[in-house]
mmCIF file as Biopython writes it, N, C-alpha, C and O atoms, coordinates in Angstrom:
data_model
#
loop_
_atom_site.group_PDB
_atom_site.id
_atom_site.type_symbol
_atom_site.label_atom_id
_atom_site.label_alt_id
_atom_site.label_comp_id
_atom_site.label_asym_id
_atom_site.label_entity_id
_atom_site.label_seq_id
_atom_site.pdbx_PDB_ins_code
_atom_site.Cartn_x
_atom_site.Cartn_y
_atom_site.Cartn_z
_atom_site.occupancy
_atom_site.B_iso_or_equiv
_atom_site.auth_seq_id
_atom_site.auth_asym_id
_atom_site.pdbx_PDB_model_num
ATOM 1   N N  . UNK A ? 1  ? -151.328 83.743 67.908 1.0 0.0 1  A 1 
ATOM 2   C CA . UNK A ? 1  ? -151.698 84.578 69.026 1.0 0.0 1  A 1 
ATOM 3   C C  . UNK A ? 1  ? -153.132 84.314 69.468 1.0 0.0 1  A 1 
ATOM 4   O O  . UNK A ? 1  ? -153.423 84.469 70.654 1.0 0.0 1  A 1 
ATOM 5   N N  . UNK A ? 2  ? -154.256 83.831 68.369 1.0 0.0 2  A 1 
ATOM 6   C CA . UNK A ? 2  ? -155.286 83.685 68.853 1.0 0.0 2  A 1 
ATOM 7   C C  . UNK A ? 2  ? -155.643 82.348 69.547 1.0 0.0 2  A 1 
ATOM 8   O O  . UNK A ? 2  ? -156.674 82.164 70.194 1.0 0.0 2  A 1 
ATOM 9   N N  . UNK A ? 3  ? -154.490 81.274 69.296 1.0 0.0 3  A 1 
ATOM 10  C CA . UNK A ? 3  ? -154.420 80.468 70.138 1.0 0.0 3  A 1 
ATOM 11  C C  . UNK A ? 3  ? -154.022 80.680 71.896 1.0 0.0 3  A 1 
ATOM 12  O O  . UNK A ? 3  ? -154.380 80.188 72.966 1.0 0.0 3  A 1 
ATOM 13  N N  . UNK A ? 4  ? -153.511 81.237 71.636 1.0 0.0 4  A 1 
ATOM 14  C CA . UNK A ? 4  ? -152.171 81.912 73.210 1.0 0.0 4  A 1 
ATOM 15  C C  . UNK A ? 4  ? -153.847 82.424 74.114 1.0 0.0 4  A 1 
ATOM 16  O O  . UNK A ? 4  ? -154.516 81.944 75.029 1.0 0.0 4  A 1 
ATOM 17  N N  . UNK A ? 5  ? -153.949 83.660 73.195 1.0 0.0 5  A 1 
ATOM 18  C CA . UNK A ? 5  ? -155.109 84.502 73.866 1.0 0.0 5  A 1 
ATOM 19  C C  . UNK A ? 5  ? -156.451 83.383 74.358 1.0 0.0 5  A 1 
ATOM 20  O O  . UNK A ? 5  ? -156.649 83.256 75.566 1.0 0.0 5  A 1 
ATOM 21  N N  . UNK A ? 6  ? -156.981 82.915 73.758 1.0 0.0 6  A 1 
ATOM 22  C CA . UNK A ? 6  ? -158.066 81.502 73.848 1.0 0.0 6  A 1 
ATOM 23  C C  . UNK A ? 6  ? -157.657 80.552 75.396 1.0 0.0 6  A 1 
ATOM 24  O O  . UNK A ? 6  ? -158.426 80.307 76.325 1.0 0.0 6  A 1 
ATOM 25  N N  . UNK A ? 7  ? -156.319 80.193 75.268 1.0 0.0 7  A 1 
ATOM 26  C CA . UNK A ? 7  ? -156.325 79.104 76.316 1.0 0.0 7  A 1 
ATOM 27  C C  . UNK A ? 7  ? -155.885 80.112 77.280 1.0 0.0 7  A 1 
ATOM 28  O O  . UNK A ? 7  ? -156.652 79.852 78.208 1.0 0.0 7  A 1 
ATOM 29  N N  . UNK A ? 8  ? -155.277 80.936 77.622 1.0 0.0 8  A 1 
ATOM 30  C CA . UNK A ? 8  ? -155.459 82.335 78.546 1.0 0.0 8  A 1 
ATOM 31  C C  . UNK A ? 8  ? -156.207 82.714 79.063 1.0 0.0 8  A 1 
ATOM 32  O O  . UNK A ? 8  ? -156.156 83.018 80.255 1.0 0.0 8  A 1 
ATOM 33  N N  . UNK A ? 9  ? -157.394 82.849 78.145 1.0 0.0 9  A 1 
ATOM 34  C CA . UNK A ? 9  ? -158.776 83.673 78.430 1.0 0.0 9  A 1 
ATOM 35  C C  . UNK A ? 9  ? -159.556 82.384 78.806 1.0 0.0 9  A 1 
ATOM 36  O O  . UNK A ? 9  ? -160.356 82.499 79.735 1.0 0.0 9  A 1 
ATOM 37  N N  . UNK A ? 10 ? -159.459 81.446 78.343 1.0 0.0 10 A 1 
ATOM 38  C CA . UNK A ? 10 ? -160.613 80.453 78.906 1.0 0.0 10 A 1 
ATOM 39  C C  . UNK A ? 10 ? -159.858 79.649 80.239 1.0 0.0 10 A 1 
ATOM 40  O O  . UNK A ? 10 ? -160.746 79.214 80.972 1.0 0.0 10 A 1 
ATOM 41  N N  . UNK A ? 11 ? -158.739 79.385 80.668 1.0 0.0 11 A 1 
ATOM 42  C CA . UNK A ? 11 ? -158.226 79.253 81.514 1.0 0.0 11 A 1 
ATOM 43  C C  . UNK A ? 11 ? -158.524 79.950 82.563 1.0 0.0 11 A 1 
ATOM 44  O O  . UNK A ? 11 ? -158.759 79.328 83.599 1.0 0.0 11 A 1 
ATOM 45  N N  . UNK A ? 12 ? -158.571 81.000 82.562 1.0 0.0 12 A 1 
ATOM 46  C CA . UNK A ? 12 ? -158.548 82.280 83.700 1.0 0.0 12 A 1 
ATOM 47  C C  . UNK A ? 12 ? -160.458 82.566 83.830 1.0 0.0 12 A 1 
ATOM 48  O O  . UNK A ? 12 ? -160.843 82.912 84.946 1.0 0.0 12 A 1 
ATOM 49  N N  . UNK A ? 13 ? -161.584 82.407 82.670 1.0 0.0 13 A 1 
ATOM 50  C CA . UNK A ? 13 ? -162.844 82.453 83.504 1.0 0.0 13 A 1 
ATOM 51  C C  . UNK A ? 13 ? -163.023 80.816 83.871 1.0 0.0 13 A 1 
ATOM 52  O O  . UNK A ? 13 ? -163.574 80.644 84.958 1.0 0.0 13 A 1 
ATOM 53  N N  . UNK A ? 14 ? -162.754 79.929 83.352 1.0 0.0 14 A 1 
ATOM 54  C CA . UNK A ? 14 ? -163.031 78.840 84.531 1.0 0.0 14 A 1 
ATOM 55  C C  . UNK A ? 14 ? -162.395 79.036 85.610 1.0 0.0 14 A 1 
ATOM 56  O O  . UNK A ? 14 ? -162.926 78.319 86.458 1.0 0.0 14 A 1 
ATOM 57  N N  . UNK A ? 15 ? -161.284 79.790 86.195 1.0 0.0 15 A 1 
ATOM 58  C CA . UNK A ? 15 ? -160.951 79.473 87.688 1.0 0.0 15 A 1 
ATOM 59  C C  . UNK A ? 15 ? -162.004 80.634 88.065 1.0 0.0 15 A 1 
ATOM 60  O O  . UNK A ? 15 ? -162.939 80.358 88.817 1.0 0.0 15 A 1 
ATOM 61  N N  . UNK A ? 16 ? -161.873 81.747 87.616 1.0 0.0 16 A 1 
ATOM 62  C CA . UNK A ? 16 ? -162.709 82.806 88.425 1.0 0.0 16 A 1 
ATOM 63  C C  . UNK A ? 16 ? -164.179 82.285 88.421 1.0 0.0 16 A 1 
ATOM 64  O O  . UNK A ? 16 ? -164.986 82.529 89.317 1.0 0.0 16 A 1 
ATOM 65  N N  . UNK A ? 17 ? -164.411 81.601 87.402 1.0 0.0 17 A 1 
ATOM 66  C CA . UNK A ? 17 ? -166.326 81.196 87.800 1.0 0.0 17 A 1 
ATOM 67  C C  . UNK A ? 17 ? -166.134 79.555 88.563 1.0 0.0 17 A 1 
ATOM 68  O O  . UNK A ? 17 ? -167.037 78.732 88.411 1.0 0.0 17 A 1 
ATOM 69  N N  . UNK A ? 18 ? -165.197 79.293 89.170 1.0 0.0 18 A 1 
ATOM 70  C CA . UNK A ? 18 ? -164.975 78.116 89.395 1.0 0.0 18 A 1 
ATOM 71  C C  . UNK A ? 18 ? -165.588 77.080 89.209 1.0 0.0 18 A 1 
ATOM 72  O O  . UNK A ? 18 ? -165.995 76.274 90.046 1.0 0.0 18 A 1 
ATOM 73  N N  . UNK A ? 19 ? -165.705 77.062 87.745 1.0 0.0 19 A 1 
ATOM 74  C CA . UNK A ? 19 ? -165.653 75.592 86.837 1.0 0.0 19 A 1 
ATOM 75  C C  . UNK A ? 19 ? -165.166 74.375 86.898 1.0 0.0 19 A 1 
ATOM 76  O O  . UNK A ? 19 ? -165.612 73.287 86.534 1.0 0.0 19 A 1 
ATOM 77  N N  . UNK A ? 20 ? -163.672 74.879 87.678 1.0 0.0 20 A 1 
ATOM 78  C CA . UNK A ? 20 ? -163.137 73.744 87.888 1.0 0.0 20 A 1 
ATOM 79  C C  . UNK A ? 20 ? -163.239 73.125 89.557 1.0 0.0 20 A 1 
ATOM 80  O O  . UNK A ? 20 ? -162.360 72.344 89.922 1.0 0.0 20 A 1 
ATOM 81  N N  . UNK A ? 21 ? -164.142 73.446 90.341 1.0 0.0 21 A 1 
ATOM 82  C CA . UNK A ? 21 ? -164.248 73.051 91.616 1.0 0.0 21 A 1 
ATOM 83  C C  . UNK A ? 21 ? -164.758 71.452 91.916 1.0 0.0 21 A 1 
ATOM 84  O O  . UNK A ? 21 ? -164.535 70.799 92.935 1.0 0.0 21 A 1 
ATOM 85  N N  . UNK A ? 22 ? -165.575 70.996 90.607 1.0 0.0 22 A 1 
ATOM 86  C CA . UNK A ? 22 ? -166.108 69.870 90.635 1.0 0.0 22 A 1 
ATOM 87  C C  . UNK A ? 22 ? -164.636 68.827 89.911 1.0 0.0 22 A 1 
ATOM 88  O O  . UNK A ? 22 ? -164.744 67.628 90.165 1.0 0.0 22 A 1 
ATOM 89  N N  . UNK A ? 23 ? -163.788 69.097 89.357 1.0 0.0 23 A 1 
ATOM 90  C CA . UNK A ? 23 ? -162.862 68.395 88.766 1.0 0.0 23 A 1 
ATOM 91  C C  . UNK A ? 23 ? -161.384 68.539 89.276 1.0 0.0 23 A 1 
ATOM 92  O O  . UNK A ? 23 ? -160.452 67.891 88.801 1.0 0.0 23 A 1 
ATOM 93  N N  . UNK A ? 24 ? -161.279 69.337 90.162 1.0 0.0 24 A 1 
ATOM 94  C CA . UNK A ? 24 ? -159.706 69.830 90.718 1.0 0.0 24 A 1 
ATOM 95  C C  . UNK A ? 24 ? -160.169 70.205 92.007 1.0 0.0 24 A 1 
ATOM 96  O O  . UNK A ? 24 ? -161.195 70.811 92.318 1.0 0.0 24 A 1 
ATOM 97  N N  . UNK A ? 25 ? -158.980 69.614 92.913 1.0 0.0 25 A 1 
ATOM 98  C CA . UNK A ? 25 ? -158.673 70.133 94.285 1.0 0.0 25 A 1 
ATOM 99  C C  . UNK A ? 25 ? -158.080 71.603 94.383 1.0 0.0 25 A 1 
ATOM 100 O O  . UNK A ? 25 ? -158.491 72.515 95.101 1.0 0.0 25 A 1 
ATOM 101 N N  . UNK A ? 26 ? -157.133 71.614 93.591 1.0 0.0 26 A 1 
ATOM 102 C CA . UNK A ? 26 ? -156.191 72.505 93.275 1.0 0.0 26 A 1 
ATOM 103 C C  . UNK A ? 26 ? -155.748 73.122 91.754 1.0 0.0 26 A 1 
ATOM 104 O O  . UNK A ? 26 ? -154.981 72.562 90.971 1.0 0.0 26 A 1 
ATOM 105 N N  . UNK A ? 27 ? -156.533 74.615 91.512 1.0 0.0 27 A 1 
ATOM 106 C CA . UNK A ? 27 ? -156.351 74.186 89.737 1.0 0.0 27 A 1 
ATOM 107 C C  . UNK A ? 27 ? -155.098 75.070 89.284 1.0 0.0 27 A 1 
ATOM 108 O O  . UNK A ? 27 ? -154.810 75.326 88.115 1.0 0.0 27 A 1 
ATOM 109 N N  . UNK A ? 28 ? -154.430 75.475 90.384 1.0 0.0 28 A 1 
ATOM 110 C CA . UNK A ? 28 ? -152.930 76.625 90.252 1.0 0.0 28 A 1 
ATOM 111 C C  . UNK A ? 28 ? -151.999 75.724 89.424 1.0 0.0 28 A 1 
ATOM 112 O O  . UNK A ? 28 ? -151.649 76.234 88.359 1.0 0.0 28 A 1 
ATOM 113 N N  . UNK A ? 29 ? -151.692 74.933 89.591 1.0 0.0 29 A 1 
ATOM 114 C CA . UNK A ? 29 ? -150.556 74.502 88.884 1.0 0.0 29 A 1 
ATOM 115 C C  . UNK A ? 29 ? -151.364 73.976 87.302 1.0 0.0 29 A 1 
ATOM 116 O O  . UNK A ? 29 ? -150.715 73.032 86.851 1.0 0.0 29 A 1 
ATOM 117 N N  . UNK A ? 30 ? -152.140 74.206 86.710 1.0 0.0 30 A 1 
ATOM 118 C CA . UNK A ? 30 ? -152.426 74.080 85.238 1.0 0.0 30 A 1 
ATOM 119 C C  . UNK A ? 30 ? -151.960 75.875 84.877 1.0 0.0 30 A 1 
ATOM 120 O O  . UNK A ? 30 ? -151.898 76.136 83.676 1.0 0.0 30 A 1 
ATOM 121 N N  . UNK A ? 31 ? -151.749 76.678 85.557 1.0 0.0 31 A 1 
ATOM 122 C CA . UNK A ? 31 ? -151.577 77.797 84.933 1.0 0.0 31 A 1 
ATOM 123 C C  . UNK A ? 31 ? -150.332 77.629 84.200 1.0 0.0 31 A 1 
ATOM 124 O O  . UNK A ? 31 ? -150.284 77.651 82.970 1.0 0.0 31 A 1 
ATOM 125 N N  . UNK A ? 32 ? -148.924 77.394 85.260 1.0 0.0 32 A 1 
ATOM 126 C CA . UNK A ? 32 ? -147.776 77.300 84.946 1.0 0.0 32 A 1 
ATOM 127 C C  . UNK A ? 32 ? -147.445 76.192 83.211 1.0 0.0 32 A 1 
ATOM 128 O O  . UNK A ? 32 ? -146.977 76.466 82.106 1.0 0.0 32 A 1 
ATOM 129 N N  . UNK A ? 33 ? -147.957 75.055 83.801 1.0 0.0 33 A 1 
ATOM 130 C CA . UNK A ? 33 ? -148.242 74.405 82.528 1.0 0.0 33 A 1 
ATOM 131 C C  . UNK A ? 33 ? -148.664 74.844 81.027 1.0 0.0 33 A 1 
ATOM 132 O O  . UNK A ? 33 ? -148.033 74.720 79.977 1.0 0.0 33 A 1 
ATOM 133 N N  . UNK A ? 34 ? -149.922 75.390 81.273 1.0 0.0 34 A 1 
ATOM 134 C CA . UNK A ? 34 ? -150.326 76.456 79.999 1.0 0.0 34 A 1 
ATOM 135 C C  . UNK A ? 34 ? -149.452 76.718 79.337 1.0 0.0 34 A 1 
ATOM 136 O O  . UNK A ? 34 ? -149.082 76.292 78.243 1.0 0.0 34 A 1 
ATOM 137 N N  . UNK A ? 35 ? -148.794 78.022 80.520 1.0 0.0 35 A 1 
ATOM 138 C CA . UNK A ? 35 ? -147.759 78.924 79.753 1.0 0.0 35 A 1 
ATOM 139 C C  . UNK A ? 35 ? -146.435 78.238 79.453 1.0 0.0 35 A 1 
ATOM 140 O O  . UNK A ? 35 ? -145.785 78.758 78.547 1.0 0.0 35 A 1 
ATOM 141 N N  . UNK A ? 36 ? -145.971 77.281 79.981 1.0 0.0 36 A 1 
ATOM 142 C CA . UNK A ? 36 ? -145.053 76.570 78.991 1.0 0.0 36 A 1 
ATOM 143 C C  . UNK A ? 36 ? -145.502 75.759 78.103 1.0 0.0 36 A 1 
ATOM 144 O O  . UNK A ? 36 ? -144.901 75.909 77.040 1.0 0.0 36 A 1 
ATOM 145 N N  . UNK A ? 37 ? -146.195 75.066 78.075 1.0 0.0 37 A 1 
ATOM 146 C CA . UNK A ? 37 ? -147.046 75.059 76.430 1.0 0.0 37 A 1 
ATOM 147 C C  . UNK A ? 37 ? -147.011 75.924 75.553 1.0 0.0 37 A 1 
ATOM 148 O O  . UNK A ? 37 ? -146.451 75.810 74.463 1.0 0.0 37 A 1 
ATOM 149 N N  . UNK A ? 38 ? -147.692 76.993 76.013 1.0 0.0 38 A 1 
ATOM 150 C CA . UNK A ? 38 ? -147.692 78.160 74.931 1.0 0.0 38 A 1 
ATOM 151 C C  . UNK A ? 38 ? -146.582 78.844 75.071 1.0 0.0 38 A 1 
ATOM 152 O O  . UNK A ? 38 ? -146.811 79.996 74.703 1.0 0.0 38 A 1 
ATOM 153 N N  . UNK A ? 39 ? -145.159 78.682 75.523 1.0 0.0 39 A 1 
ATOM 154 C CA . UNK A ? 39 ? -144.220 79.257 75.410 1.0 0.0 39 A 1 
ATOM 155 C C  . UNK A ? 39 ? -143.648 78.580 74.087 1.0 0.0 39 A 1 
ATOM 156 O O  . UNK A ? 39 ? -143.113 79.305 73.247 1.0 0.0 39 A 1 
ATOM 157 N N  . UNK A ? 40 ? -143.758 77.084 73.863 1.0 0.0 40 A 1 
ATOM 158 C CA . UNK A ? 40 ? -142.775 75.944 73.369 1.0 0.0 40 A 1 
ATOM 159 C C  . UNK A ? 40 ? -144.063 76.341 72.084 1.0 0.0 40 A 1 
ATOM 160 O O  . UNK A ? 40 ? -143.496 76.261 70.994 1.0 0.0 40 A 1 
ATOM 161 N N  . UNK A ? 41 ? -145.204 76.637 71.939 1.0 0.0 41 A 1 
ATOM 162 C CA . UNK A ? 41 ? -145.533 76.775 71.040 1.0 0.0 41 A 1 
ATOM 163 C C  . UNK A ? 41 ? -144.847 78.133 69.939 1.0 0.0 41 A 1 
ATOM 164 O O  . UNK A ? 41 ? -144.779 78.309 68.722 1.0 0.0 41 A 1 
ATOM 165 N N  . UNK A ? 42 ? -144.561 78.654 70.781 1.0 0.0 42 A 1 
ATOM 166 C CA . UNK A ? 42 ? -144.226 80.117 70.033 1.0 0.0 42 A 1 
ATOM 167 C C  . UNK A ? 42 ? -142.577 80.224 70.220 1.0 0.0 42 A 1 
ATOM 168 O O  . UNK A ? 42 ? -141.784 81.157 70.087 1.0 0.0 42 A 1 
ATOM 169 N N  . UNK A ? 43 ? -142.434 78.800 70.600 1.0 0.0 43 A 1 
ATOM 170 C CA . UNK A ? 43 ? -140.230 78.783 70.346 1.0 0.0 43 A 1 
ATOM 171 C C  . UNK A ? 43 ? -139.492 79.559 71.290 1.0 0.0 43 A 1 
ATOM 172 O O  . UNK A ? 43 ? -138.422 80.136 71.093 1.0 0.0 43 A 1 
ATOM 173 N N  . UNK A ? 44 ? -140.546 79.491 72.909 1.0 0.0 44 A 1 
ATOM 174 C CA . UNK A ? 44 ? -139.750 80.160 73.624 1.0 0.0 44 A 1 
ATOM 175 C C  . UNK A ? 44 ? -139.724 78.938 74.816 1.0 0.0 44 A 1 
ATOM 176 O O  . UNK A ? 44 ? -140.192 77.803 74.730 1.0 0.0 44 A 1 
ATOM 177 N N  . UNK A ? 45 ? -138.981 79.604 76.003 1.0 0.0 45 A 1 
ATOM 178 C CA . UNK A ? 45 ? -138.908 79.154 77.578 1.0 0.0 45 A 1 
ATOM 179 C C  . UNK A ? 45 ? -138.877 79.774 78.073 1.0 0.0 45 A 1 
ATOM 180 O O  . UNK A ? 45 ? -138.351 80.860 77.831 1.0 0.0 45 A 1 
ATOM 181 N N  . UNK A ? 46 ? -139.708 79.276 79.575 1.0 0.0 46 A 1 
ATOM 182 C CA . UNK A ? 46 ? -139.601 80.328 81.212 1.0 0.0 46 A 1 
ATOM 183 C C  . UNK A ? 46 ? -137.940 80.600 80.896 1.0 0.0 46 A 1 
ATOM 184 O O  . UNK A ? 46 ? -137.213 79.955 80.141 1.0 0.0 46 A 1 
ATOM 185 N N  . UNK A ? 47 ? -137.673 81.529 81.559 1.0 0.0 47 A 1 
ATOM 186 C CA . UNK A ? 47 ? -136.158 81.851 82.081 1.0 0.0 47 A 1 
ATOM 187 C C  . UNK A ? 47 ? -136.497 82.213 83.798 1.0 0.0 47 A 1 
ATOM 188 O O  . UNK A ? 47 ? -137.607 82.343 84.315 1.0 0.0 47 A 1 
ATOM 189 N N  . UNK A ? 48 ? -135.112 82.323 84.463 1.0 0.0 48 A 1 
ATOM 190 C CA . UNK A ? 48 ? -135.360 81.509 85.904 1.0 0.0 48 A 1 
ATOM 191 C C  . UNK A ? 48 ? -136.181 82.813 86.286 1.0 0.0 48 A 1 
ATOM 192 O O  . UNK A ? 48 ? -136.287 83.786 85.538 1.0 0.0 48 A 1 
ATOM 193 N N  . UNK A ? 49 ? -136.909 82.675 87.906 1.0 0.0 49 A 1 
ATOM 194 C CA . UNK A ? 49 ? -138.283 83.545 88.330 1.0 0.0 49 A 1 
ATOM 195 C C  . UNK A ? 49 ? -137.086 84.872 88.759 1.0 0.0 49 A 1 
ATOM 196 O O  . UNK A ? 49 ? -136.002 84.383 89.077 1.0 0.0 49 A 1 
ATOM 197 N N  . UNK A ? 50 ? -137.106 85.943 88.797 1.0 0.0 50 A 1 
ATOM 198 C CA . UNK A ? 50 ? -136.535 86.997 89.399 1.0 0.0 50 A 1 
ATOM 199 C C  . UNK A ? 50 ? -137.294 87.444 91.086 1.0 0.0 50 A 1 
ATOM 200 O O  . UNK A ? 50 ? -138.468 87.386 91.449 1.0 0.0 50 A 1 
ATOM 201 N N  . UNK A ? 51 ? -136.139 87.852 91.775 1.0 0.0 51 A 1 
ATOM 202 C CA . UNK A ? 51 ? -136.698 88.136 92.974 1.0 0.0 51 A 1 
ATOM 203 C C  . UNK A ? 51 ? -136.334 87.257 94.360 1.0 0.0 51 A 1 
ATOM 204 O O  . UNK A ? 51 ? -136.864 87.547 95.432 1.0 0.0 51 A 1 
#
């Protein structure tokens, strides 16, 4: 979990202090990524989007 929480939390203040403005056009699609990473880490998967 303190992995999960870490790339979460440091993910989310580099976009808000935009850290990543000098290295990414676009840094939205590393979110999605993350979290299936850290889904497959913890033996899960997205299931389809609702709505």
């Amino acid at each position: 979990m303190i992995t999960c929480w870490r790339q979460i939390y440091g993910l989310t203040c580099m976009a808000v202090y935009s850290h990543f403005a000098t290295a990414f056009d676009d840094h939205l699609p590393l979110f999605p990524r993350m979290l299936d990473e850290l889904l497959a880490l913890l033996g899960e998967t997205r299931g389809p989007s609702e709505g």
